[in-house]
C-alpha positions as CSV (number, residue, x, y, z in Angstrom):
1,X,-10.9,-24.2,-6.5
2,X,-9.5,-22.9,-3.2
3,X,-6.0,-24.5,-4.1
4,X,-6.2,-22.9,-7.2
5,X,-6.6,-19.6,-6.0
6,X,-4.0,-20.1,-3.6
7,X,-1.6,-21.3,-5.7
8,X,-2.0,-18.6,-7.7
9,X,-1.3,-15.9,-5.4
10,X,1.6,-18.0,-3.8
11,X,3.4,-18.0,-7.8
12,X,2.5,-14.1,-7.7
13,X,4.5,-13.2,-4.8
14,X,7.0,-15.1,-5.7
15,X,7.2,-13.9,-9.0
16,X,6.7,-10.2,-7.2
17,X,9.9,-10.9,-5.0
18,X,12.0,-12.4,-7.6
19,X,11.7,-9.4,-10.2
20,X,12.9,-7.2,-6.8
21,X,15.9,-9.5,-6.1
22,X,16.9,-9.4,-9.9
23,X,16.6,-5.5,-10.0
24,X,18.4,-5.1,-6.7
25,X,21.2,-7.3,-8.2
26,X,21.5,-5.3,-11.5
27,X,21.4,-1.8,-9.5
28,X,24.6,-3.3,-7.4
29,X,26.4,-4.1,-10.4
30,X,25.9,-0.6,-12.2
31,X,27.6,0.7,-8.8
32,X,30.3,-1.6,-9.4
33,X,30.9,-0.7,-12.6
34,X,30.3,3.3,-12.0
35,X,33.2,2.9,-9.4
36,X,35.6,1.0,-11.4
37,X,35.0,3.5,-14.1
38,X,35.7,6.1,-11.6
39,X,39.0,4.6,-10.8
40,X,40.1,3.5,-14.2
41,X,39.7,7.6,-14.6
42,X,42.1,8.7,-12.2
């Protein structure tokens, strides 16, 4: 039961931390494009 549990809240963080790497990623990318669109402007 212990392992269970553990293996539970092991997939949770993991799960946690990957959803903030993804959004992190996307956020970087809409800078991207923000300053090529910025530049295809001038």
């Amino acid at each position: 039961m212990k392992s269970l549990i553990t293996l539970f809240i092991v997939s949770t963080a993991l799960l946690l931390s990957g959803c903030n790497t993804v959004k992190g990623m996307g956020q970087d990318i809409q800078k991207a494009g923000e300053k090529i669109e910025g530049a295809a402007k001038k």
